[in-house]
C-alpha positions in Angstrom: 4.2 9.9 -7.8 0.9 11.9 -6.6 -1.2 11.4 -3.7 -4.5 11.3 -3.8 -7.4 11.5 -1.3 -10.0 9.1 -2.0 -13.3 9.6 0.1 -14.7 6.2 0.3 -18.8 7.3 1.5 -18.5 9.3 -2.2 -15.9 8.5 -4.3 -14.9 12.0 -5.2 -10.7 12.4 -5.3 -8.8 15.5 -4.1 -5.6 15.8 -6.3 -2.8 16.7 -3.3 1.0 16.9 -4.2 3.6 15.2 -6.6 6.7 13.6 -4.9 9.4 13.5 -7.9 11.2 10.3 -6.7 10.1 6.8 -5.3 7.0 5.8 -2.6 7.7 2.3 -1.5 3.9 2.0 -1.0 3.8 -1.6 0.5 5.8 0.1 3.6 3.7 3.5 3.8 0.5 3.3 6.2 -2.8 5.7 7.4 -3.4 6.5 10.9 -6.5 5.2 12.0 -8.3 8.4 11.8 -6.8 8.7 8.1 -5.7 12.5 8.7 -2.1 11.2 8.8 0.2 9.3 6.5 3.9 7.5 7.2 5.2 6.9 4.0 9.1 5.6 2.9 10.3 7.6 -0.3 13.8 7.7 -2.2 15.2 10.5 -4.2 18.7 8.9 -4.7 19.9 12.0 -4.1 21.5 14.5 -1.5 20.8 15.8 1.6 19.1 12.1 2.6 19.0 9.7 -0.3 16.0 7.9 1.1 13.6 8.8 4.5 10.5 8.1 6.4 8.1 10.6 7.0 4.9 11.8 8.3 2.2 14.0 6.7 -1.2 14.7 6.1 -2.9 13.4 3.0 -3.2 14.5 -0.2 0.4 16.1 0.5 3.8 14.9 1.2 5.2 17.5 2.6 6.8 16.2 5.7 6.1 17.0 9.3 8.1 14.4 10.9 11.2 13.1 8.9 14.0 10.3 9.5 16.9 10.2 7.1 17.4 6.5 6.0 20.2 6.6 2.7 19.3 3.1 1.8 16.3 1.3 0.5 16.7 -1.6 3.2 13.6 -1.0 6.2 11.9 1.9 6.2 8.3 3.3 6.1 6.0 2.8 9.9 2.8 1.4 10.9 0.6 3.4 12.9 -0.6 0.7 16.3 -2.8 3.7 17.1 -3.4 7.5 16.3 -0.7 8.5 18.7 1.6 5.5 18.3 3.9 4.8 15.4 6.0 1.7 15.0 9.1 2.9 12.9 11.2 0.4 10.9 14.5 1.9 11.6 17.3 0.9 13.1 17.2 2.2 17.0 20.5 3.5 19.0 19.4 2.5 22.6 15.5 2.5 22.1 15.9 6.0 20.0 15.9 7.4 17.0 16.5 11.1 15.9 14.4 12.9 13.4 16.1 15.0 10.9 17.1 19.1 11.9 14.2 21.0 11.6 12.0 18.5 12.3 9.7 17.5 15.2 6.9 14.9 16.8 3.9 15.3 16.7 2.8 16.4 20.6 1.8 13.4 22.3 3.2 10.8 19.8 5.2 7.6 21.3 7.9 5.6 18.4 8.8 2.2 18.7 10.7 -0.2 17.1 9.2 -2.4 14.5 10.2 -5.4 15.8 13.4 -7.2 16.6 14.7 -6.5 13.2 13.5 -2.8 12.6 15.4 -1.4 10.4 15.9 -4.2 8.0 14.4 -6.1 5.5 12.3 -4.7 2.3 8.8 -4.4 2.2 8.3 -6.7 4.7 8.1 -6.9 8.1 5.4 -3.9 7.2 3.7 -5.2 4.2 2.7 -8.3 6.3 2.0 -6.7 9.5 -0.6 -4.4 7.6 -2.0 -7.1 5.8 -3.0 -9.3 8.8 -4.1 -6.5 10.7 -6.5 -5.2 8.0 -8.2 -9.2 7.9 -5.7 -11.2 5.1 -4.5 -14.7 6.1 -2.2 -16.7 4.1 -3.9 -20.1 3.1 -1.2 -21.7 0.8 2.6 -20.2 1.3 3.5 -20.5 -2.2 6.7 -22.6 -3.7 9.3 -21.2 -6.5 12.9 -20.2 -7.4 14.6 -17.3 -8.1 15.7 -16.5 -12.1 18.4 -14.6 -11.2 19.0 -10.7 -11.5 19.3 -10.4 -15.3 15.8 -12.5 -15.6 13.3 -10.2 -17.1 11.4 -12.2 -13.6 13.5 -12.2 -10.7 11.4 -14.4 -8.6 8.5 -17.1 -10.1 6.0 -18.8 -8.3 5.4 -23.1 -9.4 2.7 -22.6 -6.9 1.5 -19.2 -6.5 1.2 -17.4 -2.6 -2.7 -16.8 -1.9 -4.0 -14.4 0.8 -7.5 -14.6 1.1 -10.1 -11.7 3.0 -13.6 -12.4 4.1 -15.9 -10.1 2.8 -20.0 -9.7 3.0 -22.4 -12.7 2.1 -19.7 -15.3 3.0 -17.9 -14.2 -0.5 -13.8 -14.3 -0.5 -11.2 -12.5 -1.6 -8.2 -14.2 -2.9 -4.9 -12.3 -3.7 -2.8 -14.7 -5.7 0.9 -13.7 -6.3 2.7 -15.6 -9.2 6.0 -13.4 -9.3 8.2 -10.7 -8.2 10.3 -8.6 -9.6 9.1 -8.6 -13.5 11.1 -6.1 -15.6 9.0 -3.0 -17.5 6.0 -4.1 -15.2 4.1 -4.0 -11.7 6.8 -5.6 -9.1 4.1 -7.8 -7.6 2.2 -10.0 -10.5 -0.6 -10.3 -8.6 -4.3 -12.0 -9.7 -7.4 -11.7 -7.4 -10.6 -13.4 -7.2 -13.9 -13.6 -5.6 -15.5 -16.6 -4.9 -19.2 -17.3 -3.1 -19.7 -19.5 0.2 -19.8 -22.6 -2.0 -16.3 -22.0 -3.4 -18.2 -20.6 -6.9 -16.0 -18.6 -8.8 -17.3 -15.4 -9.4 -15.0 -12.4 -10.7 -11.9 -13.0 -12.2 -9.2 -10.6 -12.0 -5.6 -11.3 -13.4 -3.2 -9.1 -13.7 -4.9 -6.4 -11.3 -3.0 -4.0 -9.2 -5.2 -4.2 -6.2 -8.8 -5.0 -4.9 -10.3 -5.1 -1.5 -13.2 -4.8 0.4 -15.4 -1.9 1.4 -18.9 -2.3 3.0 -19.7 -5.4 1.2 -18.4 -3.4 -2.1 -15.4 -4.8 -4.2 -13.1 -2.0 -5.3 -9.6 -2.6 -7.3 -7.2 -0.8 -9.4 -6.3 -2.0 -12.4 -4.8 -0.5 -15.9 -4.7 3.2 -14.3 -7.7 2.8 -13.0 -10.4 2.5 -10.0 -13.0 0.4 -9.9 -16.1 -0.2 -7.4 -18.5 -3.3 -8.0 -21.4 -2.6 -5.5 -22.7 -6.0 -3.5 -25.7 -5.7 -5.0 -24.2 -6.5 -8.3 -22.7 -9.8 -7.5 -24.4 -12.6 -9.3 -23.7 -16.2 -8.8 -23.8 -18.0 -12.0 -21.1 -17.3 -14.8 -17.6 -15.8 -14.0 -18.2 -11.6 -13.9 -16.5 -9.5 -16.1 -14.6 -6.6 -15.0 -17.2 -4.8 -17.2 -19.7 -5.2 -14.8 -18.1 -2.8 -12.2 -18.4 1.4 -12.0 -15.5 2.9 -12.8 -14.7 5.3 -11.0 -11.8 7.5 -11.9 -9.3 7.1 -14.8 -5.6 8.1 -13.4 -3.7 7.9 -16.5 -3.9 11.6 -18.2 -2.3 12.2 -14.7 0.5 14.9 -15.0 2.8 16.5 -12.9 2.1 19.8 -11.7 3.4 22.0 -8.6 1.4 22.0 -5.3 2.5 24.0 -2.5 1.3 22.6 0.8 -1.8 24.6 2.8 -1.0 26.0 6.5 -2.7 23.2 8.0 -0.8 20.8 5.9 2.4 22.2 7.4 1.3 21.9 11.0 0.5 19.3 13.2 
């Protein structure tokens, strides 16, 4: 996995570091100023199997660490620049950060929750979404396959989020399953329609779209996309053709990074 800086005003990427393991990314978050990252990773493997951690973006390298050894909670939300919400389990209102470790000056950690330190992607995957504008307008219905399905979990009626953006034009996020073997975890569609409820860009099987300034960007197939607002035409459903791409991810390889001074430092 390799993080990436993405500067939004130009769309110009800065290649940071490789993490060889696992980023649960649905329970990783930016502080508000975006100069710091909380992200959940997994290695499987000694001295901490799985941990939380803080760092500044495009590196991993940890500043702030909590050893975890499970997959179950995990990862933070930032409520502020100086206050993190940790989904850990808590041992009277504390928690210890890993030997040779420290906070950052200033910083306050709380719970995340009533249940911190449990669950999977949520409790943070749905705190994030609501707090960055996504409401839930139809809950979803379906069953679960069972674990040697090639789809654990299938939607009869998918879940749909939906996000305001410019013009009166929505965003829908549609899930339709979870937990699809040899693919994305999510199956996840999104769409845009106008005021009137037009359908106007069809996106299935796309990894992830929002809004920016008006602007609809997504990734999809290794890729970023950006369709500016002044492209949107009502009228016939929009191909994905009619967007900018921005940056093709997928002769991505592996390479070693070391970390700057300032990357190392709060």
């Amino acid at each position: 996995m390799q993080l990436i800086r993405w500067d939004l005003r130009t769309d110009t990427f800065e290649h940071g570091q490789w993490l060889k393991g696992r980023v649960y990314e649905r329970r990783c978050d930016l502080s508000p100023s975006g100069e710091l990252l909380v992200y959940f990773a997994a290695t499987n493997r000694p001295p901490y199997e799985s941990w939380t951690a803080i760092s500044k973006p495009p590196f991993f390298t940890a500043l702030t660490l909590w050893p975890k050894g499970d997959a179950w909670g995990g990862g933070g939300v930032f409520e502020d620049e100086n206050k993190l919400l940790l989904n850990h389990s808590f041992d009277d209102n504390r928690v210890s950060v890993a030997p040779g470790f420290r906070l950052m000056r200033g910083m306050k950690v709380d719970p995340c929750g009533i249940l911190s330190g449990r669950g999977e992607d949520d409790p943070i995957s749905g705190y994030i979404l609501a707090r960055d504008g996504w409401r839930v307008i139809e809950a979803g219905e379906g069953q679960t396959n069972g674990l040697k399905a090639s789809t654990f979990y299938s939607f009869n009626k998918p879940r749909v989020l939906q996000k305001t953006g410019a013009n009166g034009r929505s965003l829908q996020m549609v899930l339709h399953s979870i937990g699809r073997s040899q693919k994305a975890w999510y199956g996840l569609d999104y769409r845009v329609f106008d005021r009137d409820g037009t359908l106007l860009v069809d996106l299935p099987e796309t990894d992830w779209a929002d809004w920016d300034g008006g602007d609809l960007v997504l990734a999809r197939g290794g890729c970023l996309y950006r369709l500016a607002k002044s492209d949107f035409r009502s009228g016939d459903v929009m191909p994905i053709e009619f967007s900018s791409r921005l940056h093709d991810f997928n002769g991505s390889g592996f390479s070693a990074l070391a970390a700057p001074h300032a990357a190392r430092h709060y």
